[in-house]
N, C-alpha and C positions, 0 to 999 in steps of 0.2 A: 788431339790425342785419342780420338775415337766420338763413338758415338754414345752422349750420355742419357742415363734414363732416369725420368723422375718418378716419382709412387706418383700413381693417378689416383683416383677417387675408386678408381675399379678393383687394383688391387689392394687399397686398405679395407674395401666391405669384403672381402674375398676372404682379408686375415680373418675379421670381425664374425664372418660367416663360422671359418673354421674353429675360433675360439668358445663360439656358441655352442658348435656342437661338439670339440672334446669335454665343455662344462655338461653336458647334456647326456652323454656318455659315464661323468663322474659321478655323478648325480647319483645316475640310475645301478652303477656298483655299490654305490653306498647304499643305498637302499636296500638294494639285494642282499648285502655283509649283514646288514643292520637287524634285517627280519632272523637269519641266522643266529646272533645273539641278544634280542632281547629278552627271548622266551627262558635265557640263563640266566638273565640280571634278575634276583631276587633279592625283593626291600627288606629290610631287619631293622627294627626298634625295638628299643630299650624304654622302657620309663623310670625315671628317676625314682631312686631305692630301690630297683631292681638288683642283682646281685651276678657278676660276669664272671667266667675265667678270663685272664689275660695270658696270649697266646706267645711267648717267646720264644727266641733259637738260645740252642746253645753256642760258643765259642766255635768259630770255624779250626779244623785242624784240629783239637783235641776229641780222642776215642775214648769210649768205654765198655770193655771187653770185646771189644773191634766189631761194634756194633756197628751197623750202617746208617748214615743221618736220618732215612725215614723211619729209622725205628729207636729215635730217642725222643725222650718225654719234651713235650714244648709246653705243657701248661704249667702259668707259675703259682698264682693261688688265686680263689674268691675275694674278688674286690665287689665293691658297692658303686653304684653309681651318681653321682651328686648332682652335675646336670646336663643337661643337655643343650649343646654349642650351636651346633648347625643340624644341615640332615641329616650326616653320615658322622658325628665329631662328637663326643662325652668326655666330660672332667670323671674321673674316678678319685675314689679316696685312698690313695698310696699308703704304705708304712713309715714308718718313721725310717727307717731302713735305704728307701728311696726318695728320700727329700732332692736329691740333685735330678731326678727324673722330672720332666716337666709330666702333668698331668694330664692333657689332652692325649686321646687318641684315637685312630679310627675305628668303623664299627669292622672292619674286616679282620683286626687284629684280636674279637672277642668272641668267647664261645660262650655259648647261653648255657645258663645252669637253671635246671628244674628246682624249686626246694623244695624238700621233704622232711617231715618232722623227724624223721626215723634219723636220717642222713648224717651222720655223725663223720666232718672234716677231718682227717687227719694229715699234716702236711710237716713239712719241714723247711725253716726259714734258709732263704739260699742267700748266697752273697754273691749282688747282682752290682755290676760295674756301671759307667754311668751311659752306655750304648743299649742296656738291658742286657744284657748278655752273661754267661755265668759258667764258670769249670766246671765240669763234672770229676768228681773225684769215685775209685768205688768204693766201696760198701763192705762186701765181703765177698771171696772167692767160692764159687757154689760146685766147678765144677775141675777136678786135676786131672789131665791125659800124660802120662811117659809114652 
């Protein structure tokens, strides 16, 4: 039925060759990619008893006064922090309010708070679902167009 052909030794170093050097090629973009972002990777710690905002979304799909998403409030309030898990991972100290939230979370979801004696909180407790997540309802109308 013809003439058959077996892999020799020649062409399996041939593959082995070529597999060398697309590894050798991948290598060398990653490396390339890598110097591009590490000079962005900046480390953030917390030390226990320090004091976080925790950073949330609101509700996808609901508006308020047809705000656009980057321009509504994501901070929810000063939490404390009780310990710390991993590198990047801290238990905080919830409200009673969010007992079904599990505790842990990243440090990317926290914004650093300065404290200042002066600094007087003022905030208002929201009713957060168990995704974190929360309505915005308004407030009061500030501005009427006919």
């Amino acid at each position: 039925m013809g003439e058959r052909k077996f892999l020799g030794l020649e062409s399996i170093r041939e593959a082995n060759e070529a597999i060398a050097r697309v590894r050798a090629r991948m290598i060398a973009s990653q490396d390339r990619q890598k110097t591009y972002a590490v000079p962005k990777i900046r480390v953030i710690e917390f030390l226990v008893g320090n004091y976080v905002f925790l950073r949330v979304s609101p509700m996808k799909g609901v508006r308020i006064f047809r705000k656009k998403e980057k321009l509504r409030p994501r901070i929810l309030v000063l939490l404390e922090i009780l310990e710390r898990i991993g590198q990047v991972t801290y238990r905080l100290a919830l409200p009673p309010a969010l007992s079904g939230v599990h505790n842990l979370f990243h440090v990317s979801m926290f914004r650093k708070y300065v404290l200042q004696l002066s600094h007087v909180l003022g905030y208002e407790t929201l009713s957060l679902q168990e995704d974190l997540s929360y309505e915005e309802k308004s407030v009061q109308i500030l501005d009427k167009k006919d």
